[in-house]
C-alpha positions in Angstrom: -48.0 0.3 -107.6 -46.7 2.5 -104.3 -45.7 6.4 -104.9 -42.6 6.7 -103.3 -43.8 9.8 -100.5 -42.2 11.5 -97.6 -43.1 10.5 -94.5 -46.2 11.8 -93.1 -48.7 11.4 -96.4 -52.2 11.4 -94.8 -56.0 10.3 -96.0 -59.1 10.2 -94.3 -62.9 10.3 -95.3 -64.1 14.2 -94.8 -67.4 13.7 -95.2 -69.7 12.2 -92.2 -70.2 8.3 -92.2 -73.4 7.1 -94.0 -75.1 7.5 -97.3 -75.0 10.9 -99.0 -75.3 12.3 -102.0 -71.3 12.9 -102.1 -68.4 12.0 -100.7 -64.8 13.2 -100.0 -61.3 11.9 -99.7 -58.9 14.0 -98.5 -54.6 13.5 -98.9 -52.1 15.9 -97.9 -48.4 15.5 -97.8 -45.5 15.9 -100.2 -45.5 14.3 -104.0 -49.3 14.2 -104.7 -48.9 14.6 -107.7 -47.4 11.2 -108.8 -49.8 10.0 -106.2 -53.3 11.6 -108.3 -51.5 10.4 -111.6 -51.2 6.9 -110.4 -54.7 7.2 -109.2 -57.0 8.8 -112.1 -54.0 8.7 -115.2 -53.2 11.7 -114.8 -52.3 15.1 -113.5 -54.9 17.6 -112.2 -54.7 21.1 -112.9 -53.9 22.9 -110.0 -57.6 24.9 -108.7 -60.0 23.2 -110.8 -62.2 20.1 -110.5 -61.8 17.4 -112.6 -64.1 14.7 -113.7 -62.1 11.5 -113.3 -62.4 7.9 -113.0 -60.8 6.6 -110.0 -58.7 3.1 -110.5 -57.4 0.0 -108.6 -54.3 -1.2 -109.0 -55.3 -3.5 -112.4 -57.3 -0.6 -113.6 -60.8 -1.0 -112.9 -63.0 1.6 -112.2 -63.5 2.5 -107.9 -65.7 5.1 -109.3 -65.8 8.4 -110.9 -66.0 12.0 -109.7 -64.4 15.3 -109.4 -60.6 15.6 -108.2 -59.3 18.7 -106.9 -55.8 19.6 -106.7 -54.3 22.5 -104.2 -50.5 22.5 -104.5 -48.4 23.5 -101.8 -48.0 26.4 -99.8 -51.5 27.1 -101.6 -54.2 24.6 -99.3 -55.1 24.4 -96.0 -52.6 22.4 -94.8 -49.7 24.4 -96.4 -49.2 20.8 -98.4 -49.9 19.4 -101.5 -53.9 18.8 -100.9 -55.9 16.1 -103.1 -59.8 16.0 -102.9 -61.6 13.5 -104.3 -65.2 14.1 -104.5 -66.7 10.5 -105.3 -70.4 8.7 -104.3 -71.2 9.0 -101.1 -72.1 5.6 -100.3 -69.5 4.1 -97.4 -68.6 0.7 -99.2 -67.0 3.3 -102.4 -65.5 5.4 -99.8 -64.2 2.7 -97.9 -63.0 1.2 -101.0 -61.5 5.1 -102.4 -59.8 5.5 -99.4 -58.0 1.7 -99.0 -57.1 2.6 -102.6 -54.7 5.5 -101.1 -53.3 3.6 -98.7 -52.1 1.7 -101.2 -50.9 4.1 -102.3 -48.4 5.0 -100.1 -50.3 7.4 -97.3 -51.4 6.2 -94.2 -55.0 7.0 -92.1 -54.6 10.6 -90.5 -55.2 10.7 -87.0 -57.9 13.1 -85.1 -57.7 16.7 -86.3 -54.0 16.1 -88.2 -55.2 18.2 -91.5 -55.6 21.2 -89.3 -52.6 20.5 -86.6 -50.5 20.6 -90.2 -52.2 23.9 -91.4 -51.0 25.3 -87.6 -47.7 23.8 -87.7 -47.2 25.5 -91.3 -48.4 28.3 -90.2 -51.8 28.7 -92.3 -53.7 29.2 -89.0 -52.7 30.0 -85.5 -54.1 27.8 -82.6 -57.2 30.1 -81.3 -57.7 29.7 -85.4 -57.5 25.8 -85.6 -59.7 25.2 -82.4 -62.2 27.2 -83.9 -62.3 25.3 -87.2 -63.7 22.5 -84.7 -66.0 24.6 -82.8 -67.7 25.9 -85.9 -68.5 22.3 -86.8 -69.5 21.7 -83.6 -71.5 24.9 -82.9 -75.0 24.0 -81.6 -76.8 27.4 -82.3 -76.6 30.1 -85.5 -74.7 32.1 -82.9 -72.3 30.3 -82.1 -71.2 29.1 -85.4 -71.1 33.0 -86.2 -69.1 33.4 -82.7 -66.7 30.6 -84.5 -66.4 32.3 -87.7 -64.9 35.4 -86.0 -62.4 33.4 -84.6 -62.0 31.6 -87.7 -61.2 34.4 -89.5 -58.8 36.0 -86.5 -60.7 38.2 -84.6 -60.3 37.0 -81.7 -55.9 36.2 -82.4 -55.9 39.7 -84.0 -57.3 41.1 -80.7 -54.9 38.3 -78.6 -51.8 40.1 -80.8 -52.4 43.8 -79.6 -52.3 42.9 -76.2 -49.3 41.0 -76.6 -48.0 44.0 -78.6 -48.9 46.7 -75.8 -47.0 44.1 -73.2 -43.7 44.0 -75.9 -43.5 47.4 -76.0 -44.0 48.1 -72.2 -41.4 45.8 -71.8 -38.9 47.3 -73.8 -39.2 50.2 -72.2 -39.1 48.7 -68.8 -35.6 46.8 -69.8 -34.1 49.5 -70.9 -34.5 51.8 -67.8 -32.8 48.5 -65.9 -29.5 49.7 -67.6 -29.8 53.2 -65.9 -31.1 52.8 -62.4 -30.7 55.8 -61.3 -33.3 57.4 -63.0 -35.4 54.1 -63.8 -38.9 56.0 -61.6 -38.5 59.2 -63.9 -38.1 57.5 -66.8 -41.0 55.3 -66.4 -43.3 58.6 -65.4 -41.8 60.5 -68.4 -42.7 57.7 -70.5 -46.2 57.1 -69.2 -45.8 53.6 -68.0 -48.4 54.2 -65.4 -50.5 55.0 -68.0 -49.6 52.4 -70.4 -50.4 49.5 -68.2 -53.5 50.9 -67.1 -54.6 50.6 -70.8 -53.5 47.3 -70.8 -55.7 46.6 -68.1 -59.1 48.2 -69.5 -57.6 46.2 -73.2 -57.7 43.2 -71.3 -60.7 43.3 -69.9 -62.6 44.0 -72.9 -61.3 41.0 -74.8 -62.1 38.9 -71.1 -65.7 40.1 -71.4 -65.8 38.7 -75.7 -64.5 35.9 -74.4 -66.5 35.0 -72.0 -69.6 35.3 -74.1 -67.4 33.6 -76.6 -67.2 30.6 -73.9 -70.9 30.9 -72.9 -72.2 30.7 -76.9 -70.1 27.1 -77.3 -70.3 25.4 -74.3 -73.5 26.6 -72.9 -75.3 26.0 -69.2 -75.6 22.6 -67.2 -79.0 23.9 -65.5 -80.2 21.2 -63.1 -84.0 21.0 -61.8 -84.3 20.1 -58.8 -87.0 19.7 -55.6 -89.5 17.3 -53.5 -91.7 15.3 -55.8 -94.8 17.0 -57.4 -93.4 20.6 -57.3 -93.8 20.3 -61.3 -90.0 19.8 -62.3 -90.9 17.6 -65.4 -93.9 20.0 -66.6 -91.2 22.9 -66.5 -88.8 20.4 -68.1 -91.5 19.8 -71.2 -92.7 23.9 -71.2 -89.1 25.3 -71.8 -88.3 22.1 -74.4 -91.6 23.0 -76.0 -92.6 18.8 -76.2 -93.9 16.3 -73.6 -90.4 14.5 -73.1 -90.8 13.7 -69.3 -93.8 11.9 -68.0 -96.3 14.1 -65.9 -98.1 12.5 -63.0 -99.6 13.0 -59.6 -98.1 9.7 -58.0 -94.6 11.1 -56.3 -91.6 9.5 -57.9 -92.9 9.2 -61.2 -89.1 10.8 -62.4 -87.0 7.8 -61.3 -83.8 9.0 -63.6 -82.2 12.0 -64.6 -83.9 13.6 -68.3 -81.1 15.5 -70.1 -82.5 18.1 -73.1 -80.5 20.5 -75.1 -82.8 24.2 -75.8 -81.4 27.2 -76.2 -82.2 30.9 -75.4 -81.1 33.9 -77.7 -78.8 31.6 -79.1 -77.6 30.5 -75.6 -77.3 26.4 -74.9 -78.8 25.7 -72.4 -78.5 21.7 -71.6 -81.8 21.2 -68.7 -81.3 18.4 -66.6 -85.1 16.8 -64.9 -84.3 14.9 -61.6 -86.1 12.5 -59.7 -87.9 14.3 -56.6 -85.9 13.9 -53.1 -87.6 12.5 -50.4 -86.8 9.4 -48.3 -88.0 6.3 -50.0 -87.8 2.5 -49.5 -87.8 2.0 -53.4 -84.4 0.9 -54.9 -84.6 2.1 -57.7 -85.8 5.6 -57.1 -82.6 5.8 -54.8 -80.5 5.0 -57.2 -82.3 8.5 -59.3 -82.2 10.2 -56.0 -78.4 9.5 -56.0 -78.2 10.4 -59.3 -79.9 13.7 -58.6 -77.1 14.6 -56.5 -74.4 14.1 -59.2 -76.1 16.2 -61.3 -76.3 19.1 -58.5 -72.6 18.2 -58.8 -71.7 18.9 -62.0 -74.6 21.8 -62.7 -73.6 25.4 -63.4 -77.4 26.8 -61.7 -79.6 24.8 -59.7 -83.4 25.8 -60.0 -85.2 24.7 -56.8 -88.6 24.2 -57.6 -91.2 25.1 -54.6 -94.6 24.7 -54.9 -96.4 28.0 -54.5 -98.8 26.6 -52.0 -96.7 25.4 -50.0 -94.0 27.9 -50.1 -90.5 27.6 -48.8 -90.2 24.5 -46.8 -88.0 22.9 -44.0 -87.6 20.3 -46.5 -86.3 22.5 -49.0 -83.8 24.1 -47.0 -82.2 20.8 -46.4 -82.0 20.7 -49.8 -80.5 24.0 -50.2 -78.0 23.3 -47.7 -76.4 20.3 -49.4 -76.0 22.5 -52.4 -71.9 22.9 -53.2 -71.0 26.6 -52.5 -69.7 27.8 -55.7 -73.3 26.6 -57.3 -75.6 29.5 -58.2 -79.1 28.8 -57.3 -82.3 30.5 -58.5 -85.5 29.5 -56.9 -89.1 28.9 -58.8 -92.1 28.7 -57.1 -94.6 27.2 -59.4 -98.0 26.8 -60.0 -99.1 30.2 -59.5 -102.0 29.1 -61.3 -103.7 27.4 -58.6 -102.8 30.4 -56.0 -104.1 32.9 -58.3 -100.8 35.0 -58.1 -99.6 37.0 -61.3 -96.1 35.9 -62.4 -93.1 38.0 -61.2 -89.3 38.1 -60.2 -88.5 39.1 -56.8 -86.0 37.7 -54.4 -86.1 35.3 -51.3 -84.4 35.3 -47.9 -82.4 32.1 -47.1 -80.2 31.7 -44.6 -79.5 35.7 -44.3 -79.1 35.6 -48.4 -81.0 36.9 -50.7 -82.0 34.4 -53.7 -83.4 35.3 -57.0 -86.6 34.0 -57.1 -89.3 33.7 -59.7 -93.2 32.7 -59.4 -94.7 31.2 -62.5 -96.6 28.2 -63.7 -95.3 25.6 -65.9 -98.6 24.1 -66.8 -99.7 27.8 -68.0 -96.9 29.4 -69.4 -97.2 32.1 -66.9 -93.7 34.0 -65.8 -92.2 31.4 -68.1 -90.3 34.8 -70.2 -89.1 35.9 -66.5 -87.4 32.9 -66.0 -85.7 32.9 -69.9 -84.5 36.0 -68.4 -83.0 34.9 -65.1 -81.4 32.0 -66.6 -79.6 34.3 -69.1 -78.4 36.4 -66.4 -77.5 33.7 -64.3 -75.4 32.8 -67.1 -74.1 36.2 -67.1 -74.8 36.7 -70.6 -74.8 40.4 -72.7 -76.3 40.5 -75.7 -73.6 41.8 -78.0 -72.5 41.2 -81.7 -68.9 40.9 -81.8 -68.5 37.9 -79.4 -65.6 35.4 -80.7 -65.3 31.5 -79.7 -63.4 31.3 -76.5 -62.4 28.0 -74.7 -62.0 27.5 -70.8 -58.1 27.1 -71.7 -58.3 30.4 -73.5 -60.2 31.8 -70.5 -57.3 30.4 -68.0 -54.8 31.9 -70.1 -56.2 35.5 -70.0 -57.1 35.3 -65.8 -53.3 34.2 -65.8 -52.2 36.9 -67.7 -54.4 39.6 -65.7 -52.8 37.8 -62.4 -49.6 38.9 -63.5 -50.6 42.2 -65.2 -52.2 43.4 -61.8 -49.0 42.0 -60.0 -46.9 44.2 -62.2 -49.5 47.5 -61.6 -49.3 46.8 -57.6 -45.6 46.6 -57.8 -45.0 49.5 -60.1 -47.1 51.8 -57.4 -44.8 50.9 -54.7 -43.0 53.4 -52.5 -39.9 51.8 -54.2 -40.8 49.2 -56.9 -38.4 46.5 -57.7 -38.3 46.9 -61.6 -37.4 43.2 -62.4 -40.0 42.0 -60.5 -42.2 44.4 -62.3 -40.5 43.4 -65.8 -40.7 39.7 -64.9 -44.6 39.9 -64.4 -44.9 41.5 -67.5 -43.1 38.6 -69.2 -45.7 36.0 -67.3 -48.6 38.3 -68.6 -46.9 38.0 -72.1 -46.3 34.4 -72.3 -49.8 33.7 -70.7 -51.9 35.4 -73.7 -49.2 34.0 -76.0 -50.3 30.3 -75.7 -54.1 31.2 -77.0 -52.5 31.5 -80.4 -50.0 29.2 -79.9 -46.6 31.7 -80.0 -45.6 29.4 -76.5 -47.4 26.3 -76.0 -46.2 22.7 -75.3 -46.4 19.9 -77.9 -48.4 17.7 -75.0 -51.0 20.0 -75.2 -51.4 20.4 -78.9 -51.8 16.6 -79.1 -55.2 17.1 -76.7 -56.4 20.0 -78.6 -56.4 18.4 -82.2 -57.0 15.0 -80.3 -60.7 15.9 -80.2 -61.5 17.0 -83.6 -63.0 15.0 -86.0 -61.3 12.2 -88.4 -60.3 14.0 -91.7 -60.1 17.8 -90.1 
């Protein structure tokens, strides 16, 4: 038989495809409770798990397991919310979840359990989005980063700005009405003042978030250099395994060797290119190619030198070609065969100064200097209350500072234009109000959830 439902009755398997222990089905819409009682005979209690058998059509057993029952506005969705907690082998939960669409509900799409616990209003967007970067969090801190968002740290801290701006701005409108005294009133009410707070508020939560950011989407750090400077021996020191084949024959890296490590809990993703030189050899011009893509897309470039040899006019061609926005820190290595001690110091290119550290990979020498510069390269600061931040949440608060130091410049004016000044304030507002999703357009809401997980 079908439950008659409203429209919108959702499944999917919550649990990870493949064998396990146990698995879950998860429903959420309107009139699950005819739906459970046409599925296991009868109704669930409300809270508690109940051992159940779960039935076809003809009623035969699916299999048997625990069904948990969250009516509505009580579950995470805001819905009625069935969970049922069978074998998880992926033939029964195949079989579990065709069972519901017989049912009546239809296959959720990517992230729609938590779109419908924001669109109820059981989460607000920073919320949601970190629901999917605590599943996705690569590090312990990170997934404690996620949890602070999770819980509303990070909208809680969003909502005081946005708070401070409100009330500025009622202020603001109101001396519109009485122009002629508009500069007094503001100075009698310490608007000069108040936006300055809003200013230091705002760059506090700018600096959380940006650790936020840094602790979930980690560094693209590329290696980079003329064959035999020791690229894939650093590449296997700081991933702590022989992952890249060490040599003396020059282009023994023909392609680009990706490995995830982290640092204090920072990602760092380290990417081993083939050495750059001219070559007659196909294939290692197609890695040398590749090389360059990587530079590309890199958040730090590490120039490897050999210490020997020191900087070379081989390596400033190198240098040269780098794009201008791409910080670059520069390693000499194998100190050990120059008998230099390990240290940081910097190195003049081009009239710049570049961060430079000596070391050896094949040692282990300096290899805790360079930890170092890659985490301030990152520009990380090792604090406790960071919160998970996204580059949209980033581009929201920049916006919002844009406007909020338009409004400050205008305000100190020989004779400030107070709707230009109140209009800014009202771009700041609506800026910080699309990281919790108070202003934000439906098309972008289908590319947030669009990346979560089936059955979340």
């Amino acid at each position: 038989m079908s439950i008659p439902s409203a429209d919108g009755l959702i499944a999917a398997i919550a649990t990870p495809l493949g064998r396990g222990g146990v698995g879950i089905v998860r429903i959420s819409g309107a009139g699950l409770a005819a739906f459970a009682a046409a599925l296991i005979g009868k109704t669930p209690e409300p809270r508690r798990a109940v051992l159940a058998s779960f039935k076809t059509a003809d009623g035969s057993a699916i299999d048997s397991g625990l069904v948990l029952y969250f009516p509505a506005p009580a579950s995470f969705t805001g819905e009625d919310v069935l969970e049922l907690h069978g074998h998880g082998g992926p033939i029964v939960m195949n079989l579990l979840l065709a069972r519901c669409l017989e049912l009546g509900a239809r296959l959720a799409g990517p992230g729609e359990f938590t779109r419908r616990a924001f669109l109820n209003g059981k989460l607000d967007l920073a919320q949601a989005e970190a629901v999917a970067d605590l599943i996705d969090a690569s590090t312990a801190a990170a997934a404690k980063s996620a949890v602070r968002s999770l819980q509303g740290e990070f909208s809680s801290a969003i909502r005081a700005l946005v708070a401070e701006l409100t009330d500025l701005r009622m202020l603001v409108e109101a001396t519109l009405d009485f122009p002629e005294e508009e500069i007094d009133f503001l100075k009698r009410a310490d608007a000069f003042g108040r936006i300055a707070r809003l200013d230091e508020h705002l760059a506090r939560v700018r600096a959380r978030a940006k650790q936020g950011q840094l602790l979930q989407a980690g560094l693209s750090v590329v290696l980079i250099g003329q064959p035999n400077v020791g690229k894939s021996s650093l590449l296997n020191r700081l991933v702590g395994d022989e992952l890249a084949i060490v040599t003396p024959l020059p282009g023994t890296t023909r392609d680009a060797l990706k490995s995830a490590i982290q640092i204090h809990g920072i990602p760092l993703h380290i990417i081993d290119t083939a050495g750059l030189r001219d070559t007659g050899d196909e294939i290692e011009k197609i890695g040398i190619a590749r090389t360059w893509k990587a530079v590309q897309d890199a958040d730090l470039a590490l120039l490897l030198l050999d210490a020997r040899a020191g900087l070379t006019s081989d390596d400033l061609s190198i240098l040269a070609r780098f794009p201008e926005r791409l910080p670059r820190l520069i390693v000499r290595n194998k100190i050990d065969l120059t008998a230099e001690s390990p240290r940081r110091h910097t190195q003049t290119v081009a009239g710049a100064e570049l961060p430079s550290i000596s070391l050896s990979a094949k040692t282990g020498q300096g290899m805790a200097l360079l930890e170092s510069a890659l985490l301030e390269s990152a520009g990380w600061q090792d604090v406790e209350d960071t919160f998970t931040a996204r580059a949209r949440h980033l581009l929201a608060i920049e916006t919002g500072a844009e406007h909020l130091s338009a409004a400050r410049r205008e305000l100190e004016t020989a004779s400030p234009a107070l709707e230009l000044f109140a209009e800014n304030l009202r771009l700041a507002q609506n800026a910080l109000s699309e990281i919790t999703g108070k202003f934000t357009a439906d098309d972008l809401l289908g590319e947030i959830f669009g990346r979560f997980c089936i059955g979340k």
